[in-house]
N, C-alpha and C positions, 0 to 999 in steps of 0.2 A: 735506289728509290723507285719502288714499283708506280708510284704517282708523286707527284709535284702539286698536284691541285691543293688548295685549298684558301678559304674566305675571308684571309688577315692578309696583309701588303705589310708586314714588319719588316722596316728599313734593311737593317741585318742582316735579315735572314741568307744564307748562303741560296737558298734556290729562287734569287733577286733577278739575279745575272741571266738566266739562263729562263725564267719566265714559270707558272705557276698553271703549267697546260697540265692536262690528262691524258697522258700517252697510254692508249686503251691497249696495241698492242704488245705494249711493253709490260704491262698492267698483267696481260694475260697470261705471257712468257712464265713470269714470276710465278702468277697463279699453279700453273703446269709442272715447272720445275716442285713447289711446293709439295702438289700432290704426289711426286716422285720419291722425293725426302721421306714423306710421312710414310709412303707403303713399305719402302726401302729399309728405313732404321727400325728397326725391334725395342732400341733399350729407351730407357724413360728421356722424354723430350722434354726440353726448356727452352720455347722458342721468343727471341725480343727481337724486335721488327724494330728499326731503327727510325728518324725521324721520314716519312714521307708524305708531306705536305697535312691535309688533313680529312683522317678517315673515315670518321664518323660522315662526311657529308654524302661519302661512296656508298650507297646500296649496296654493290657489292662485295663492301668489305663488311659487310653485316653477316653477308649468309657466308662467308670465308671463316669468320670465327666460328660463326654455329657449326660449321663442318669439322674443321680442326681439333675442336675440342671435344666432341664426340670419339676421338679416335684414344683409346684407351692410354697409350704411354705417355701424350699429351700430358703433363702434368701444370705447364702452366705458360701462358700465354701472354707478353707485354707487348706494349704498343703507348706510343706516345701521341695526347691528343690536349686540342687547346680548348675544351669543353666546352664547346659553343651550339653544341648541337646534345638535346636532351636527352642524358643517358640511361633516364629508366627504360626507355624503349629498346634500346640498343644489349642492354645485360638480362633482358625478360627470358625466364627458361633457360638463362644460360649458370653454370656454377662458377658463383662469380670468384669462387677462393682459387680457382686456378688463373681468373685474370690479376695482370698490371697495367698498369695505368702509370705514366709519367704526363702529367699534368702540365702541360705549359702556361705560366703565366705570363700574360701577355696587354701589360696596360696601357700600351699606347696605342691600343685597335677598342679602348670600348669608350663608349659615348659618352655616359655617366656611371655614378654608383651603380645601376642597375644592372648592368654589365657585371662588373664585379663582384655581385652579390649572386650572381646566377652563377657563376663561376665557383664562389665558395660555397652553395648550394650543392652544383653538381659532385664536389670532393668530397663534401660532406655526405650524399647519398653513396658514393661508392663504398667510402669506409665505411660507414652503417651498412650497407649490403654484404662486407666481407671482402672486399677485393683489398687486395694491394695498391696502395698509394703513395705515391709523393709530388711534391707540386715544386715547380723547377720554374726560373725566371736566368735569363741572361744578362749579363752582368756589362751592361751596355754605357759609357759614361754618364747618359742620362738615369739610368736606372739605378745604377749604384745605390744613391744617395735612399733610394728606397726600401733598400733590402732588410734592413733591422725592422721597420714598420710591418711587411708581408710574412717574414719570418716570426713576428709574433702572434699575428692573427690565423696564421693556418699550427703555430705549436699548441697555441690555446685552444685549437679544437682536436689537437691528437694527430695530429697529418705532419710529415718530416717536410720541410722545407728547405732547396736544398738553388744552388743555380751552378750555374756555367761563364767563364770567361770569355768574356767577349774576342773573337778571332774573327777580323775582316777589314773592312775601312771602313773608315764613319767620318766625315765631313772633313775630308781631304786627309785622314792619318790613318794608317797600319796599327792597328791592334794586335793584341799586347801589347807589344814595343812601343806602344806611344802613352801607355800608362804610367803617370808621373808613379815614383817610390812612395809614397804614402796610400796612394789609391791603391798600391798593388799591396801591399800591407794592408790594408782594409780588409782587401777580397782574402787575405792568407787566414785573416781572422777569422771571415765569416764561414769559409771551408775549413776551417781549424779541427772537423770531425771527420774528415775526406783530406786530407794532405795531397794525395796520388792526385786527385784532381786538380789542385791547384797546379801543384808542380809541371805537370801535364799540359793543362792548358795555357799557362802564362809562359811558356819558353823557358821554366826558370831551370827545368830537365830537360 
């Protein structure tokens, strides 16, 4: 995780523990090693930057992509981001069919609808720009319950909606393992088109 930063405080979240700073020189490191990777490999790149806090908020992780992807083998470019920050400005001049996007959704950080609508807004501008989308939510015992509702609303506008099992503690229990057999059959349904995932993340592999 090149940063930690970022402007949501979700319970969950694995980098709770450990706090939500911006380790600029560790930030850099990354940065460095990167440019080493990209002069270094010749054949066509696929690079997916896994979660780190959040990076739309980082300036500098703006002109990293402009850079990156200007490099010809570059062929495409993911990064996960909880669209809280406007992303016409961020994919301007850039060719957005090389970016992805895993969209986190994240409803227990927005105030009102409004929040939410901005969030289905931003999805909806990238798929209309041509990027690669899918909008992901974790599968938290309070969230559960809402997963058939957000999965309809982002399939009826053409965007794959997809989440994650919840692995942590959450008000005093161990996750997975503390998901009664029905709830966990719930989540096998709603991954029913991803099996690997489930199995993966529920212990049940």
């Amino acid at each position: 995780c090149p940063s930690k930063i970022c402007n949501y405080r979700c319970p969950y979240c694995f980098h709770q523990p450990a706090g939500f700073n911006h380790n600029q020189e560790e930030f850099l490191q990354w940065q460095r090693l990167l440019d080493v990777i990209l002069v270094k490999v010749k054949r066509p790149l696929y690079l997916v930057i896994g979660p780190c806090g959040e990076p739309l908020i980082l300036p500098e992780w703006w002109s990293i992509v402009r850079h990156i992807l200007k490099i010809s083998n570059v062929k495409t470019l993911c990064f996960v981001s909880n669209l809280s920050r406007r992303i016409a400005n961020f994919i301007d001049g850039i060719d957005t069919s090389k970016i992805g996007v895993k969209a986190s959704l994240h409803p227990t950080q927005y105030k009102d609808d409004k929040d939410l609508n901005f969030f289905i807004d931003q999805a909806v501008y990238l798929k209309d720009a041509g990027a690669h989308i899918v909008v992901n939510c974790v599968l938290t015992p309070y969230q559960l319950k809402d997963f058939p509702k957000y999965r309809n609303v982002f399939n009826d506008l053409g965007i794959h909606f997809t989440a994650n099992v919840f692995r942590g503690i959450y008000d005093g229990k161990v996750y997975p393992e503390s998901y009664p057999e029905e709830e966990l059959v719930l989540m096998q349904s709603f991954l029913s088109s991803e099996p690997f995932i489930f199995e993966y993340q529920s212990h049940r592999k």
